[in-house]
C-alpha positions in Angstrom: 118.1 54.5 69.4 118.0 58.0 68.6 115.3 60.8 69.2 114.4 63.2 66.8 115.6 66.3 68.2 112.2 68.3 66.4 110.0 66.2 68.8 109.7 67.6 72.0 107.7 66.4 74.6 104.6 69.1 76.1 104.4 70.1 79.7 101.9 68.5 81.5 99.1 71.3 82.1 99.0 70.8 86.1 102.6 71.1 85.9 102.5 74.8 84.3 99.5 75.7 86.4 101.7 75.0 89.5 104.2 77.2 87.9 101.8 80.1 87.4 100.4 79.9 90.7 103.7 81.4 92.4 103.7 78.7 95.3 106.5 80.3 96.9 105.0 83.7 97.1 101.7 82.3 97.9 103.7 80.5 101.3 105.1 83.6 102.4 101.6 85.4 101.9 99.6 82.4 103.8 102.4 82.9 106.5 101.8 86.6 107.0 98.1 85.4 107.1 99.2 83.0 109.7 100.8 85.4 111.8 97.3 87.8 111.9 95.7 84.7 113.0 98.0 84.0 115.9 97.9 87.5 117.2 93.8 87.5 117.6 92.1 86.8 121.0 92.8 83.4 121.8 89.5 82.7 122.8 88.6 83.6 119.0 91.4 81.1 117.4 89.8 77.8 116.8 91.9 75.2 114.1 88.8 74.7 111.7 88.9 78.9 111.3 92.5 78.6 110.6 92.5 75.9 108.2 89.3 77.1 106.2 91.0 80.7 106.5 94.4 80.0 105.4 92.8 77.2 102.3 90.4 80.3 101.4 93.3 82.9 101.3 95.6 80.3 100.0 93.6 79.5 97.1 92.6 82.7 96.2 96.5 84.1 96.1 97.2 81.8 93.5 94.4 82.6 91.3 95.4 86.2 92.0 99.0 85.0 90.7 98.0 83.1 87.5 96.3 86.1 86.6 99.2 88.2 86.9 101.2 85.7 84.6 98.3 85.8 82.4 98.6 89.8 82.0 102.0 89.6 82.0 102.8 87.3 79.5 103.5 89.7 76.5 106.0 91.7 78.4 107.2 88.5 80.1 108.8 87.5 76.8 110.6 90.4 76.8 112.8 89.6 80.0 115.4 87.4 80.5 113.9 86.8 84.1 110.7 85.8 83.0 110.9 84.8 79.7 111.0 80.7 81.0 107.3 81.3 82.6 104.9 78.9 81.3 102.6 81.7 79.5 105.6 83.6 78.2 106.8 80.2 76.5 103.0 79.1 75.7 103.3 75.8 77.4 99.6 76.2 78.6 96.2 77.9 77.1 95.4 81.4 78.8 92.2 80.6 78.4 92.5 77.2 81.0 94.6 80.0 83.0 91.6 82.4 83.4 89.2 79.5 84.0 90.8 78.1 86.4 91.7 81.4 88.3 87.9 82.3 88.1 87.1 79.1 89.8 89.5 79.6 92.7 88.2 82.9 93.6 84.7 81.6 93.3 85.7 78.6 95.7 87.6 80.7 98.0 84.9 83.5 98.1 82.4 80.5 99.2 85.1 78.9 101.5 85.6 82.1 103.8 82.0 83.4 103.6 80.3 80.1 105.2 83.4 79.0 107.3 85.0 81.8 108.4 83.0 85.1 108.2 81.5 87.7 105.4 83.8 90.4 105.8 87.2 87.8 105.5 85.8 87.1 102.2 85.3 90.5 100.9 88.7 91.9 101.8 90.1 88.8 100.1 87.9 89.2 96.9 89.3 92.8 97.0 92.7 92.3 97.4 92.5 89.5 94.8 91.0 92.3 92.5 93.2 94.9 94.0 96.1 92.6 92.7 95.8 91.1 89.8 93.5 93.9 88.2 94.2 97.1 89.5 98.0 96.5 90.1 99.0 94.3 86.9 96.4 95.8 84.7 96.9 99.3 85.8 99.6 101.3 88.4 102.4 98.5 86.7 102.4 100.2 83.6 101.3 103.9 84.4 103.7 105.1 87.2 106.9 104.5 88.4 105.2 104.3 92.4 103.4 100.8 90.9 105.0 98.8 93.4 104.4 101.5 96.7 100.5 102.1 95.8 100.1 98.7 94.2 102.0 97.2 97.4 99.3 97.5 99.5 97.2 94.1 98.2 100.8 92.3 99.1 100.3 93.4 102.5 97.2 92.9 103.5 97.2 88.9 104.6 97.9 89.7 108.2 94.4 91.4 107.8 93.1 88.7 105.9 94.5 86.5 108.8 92.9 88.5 111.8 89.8 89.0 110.1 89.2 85.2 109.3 88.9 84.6 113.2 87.6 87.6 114.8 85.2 88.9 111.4 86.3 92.7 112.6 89.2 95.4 111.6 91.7 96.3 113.9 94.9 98.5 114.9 96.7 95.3 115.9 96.7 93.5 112.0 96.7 97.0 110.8 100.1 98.1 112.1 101.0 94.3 110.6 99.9 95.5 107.2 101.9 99.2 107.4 105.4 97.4 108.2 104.9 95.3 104.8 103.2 97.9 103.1 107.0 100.4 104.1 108.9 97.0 103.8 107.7 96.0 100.3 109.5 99.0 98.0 112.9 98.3 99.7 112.4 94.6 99.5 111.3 95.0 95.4 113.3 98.4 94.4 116.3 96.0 94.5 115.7 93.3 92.2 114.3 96.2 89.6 118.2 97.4 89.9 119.3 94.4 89.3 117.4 93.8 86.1 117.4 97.7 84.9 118.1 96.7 81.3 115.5 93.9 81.1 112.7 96.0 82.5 113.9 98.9 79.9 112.5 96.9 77.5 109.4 96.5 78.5 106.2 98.9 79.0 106.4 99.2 82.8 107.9 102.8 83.9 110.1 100.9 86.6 111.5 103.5 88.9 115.6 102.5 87.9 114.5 103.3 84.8 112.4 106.3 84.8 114.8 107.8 87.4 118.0 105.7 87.3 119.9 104.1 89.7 121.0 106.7 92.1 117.7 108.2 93.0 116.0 104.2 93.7 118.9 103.7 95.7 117.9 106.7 98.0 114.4 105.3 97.6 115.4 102.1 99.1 117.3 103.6 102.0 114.1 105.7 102.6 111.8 103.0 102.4 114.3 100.7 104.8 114.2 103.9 107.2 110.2 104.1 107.4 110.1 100.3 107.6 112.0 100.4 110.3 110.2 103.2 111.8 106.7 101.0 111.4 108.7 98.4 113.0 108.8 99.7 116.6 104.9 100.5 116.6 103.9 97.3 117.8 106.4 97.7 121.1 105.1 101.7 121.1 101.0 100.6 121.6 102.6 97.3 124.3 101.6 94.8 122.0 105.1 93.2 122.1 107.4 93.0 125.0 111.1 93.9 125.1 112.2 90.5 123.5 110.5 92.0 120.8 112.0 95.4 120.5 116.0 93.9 120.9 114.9 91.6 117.7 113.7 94.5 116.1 116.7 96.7 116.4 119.1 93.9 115.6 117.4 93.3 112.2 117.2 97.1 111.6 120.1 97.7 112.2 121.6 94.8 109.5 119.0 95.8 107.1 120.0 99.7 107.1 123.5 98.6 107.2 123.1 96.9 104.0 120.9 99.5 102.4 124.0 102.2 102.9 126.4 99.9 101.4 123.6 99.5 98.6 123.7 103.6 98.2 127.3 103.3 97.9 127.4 100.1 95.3 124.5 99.5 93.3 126.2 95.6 92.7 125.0 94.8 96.0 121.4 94.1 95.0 121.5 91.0 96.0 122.4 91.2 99.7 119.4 93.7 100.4 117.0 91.6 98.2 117.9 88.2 100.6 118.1 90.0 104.1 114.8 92.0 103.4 113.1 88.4 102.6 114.7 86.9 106.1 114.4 90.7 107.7 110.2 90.0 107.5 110.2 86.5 108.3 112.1 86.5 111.1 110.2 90.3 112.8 106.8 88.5 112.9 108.0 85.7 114.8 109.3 87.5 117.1 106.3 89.9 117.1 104.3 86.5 117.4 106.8 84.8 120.4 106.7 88.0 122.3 103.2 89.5 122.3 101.7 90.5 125.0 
């Protein structure tokens, strides 16, 4: 029996939406979120605040990332990296996009306000806004420093996190949100290299291509340096112990390594793109297994 090649079967819509919502983004965003909540006062951490908290932050990252898709999609096409999104290939309605990214920040705005606290819920709603809106609709195609000003709202879940148990700002979570907000252009300015020609065709003034290689490269080493920098805070203000401080080094140390042989090949994208994902992942563990 054969199958007419012209028929082809439609993606399931739940299946898209799962595609649009980022998942994988959205994990290492409720980890960082995870990490805030395991540094408050332990007499503050309960499991229902931490469930409710990391559902409410959780759901409300992935309506922030379908509506990124949704903005995106016209330039999306445009890429070779992107082009496969569900939006880009209209597999699913913007329009069920939209709604259902307008009822996740609805539910997670409801969530955190009457199980967690009011002020959780308002810096999520802002850094849901601050995202998808301000970032996407705005800095991404107006300057070159999109992902440095608009990198802020990727940093904030270990504010989200602390803020979920305790309901107050503070210099612990804060110095949490600095080392993403100096680790997130190294981490990014990488992967733009690596797809200099793809974002050339598109509207967004990426800094390889506004400025060209050799300047992001020193951007990245710069970026690595302050990271780094940011890193040591936490041991500087005793939060962390020394177990802390060796990890710190060690995965400084690598990371600048790798950025200098980035400044001397621009084909080693890559390498600093993978470490700085591992470089993150692995500081706030320690920062978690070692505070004092």
């Amino acid at each position: 029996m054969q199958i007419n090649p012209s028929i082809q079967s439609t993606p399931h819509p739940l299946a898209q939406l799962l595609r649009v919502f980022k998942l994988k983004v959205v994990l290492v965003m409720l980890f960082s979120a995870a990490i805030g909540m395991l540094i408050a006062p332990h007499h503050q951490l309960t499991g229902l605040k931490m469930i409710s908290g990391l559902t409410g932050v959780g759901i409300a990252a992935c309506a922030s990332a379908a509506l990124n898709h949704r903005f995106d999609m016209h330039e999306d096409k445009k890429m070779a990296r992107t082009k496969q999104r569900p939006l880009a290939m209209n597999h699913i309605n913007p329009a069920l996009v939209e709604k259902t990214a307008a009822i996740g920040i609805l539910f997670s705005l409801i969530l955190l306000a009457s199980s967690n606290n009011l002020l959780s819920a308002i810096l999520t709603f802002a850094t849901t806004v601050g995202y998808s809106v301000i970032y996407t609709k705005w800095l991404k195609p107006s300057t070159p420093q999109n992902i440095v000003i608009g990198g802020l709202s990727g940093a904030m879940p270990p504010l989200l996190g602390w803020t979920c148990i305790t309901g107050e700002i503070a210099v612990k979570p804060l110095l949490l949100v600095l080392i993403i907000f100096t680790w997130t252009p190294a981490h990014f300015w990488p992967l733009a290299l690596q797809n200099q020609q793809d974002y050339a065709k598109t509207k967004w003034p990426m800094l390889p291509v506004t400025h060209g290689k050799r300047f992001t490269q020193l951007s990245i080493m710069a970026y690595a340096l302050l990271t780094a920098a940011a890193s040591l805070l936490p041991f500087c203000i005793r939060m962390t112990g020394n177990i802390y401080l060796a990890i710190a080094c060690m995965l400084n140390a690598r990371w600048i390594f790798l950025c200098y042989r980035l400044w001397q090949d621009a084909k080693r994208t890559s390498d600093v793109f993978q470490f700085s994902i591992h470089y993150i992942l692995i500081l706030f563990c320690a920062l978690v297994i070692d505070q004092t």
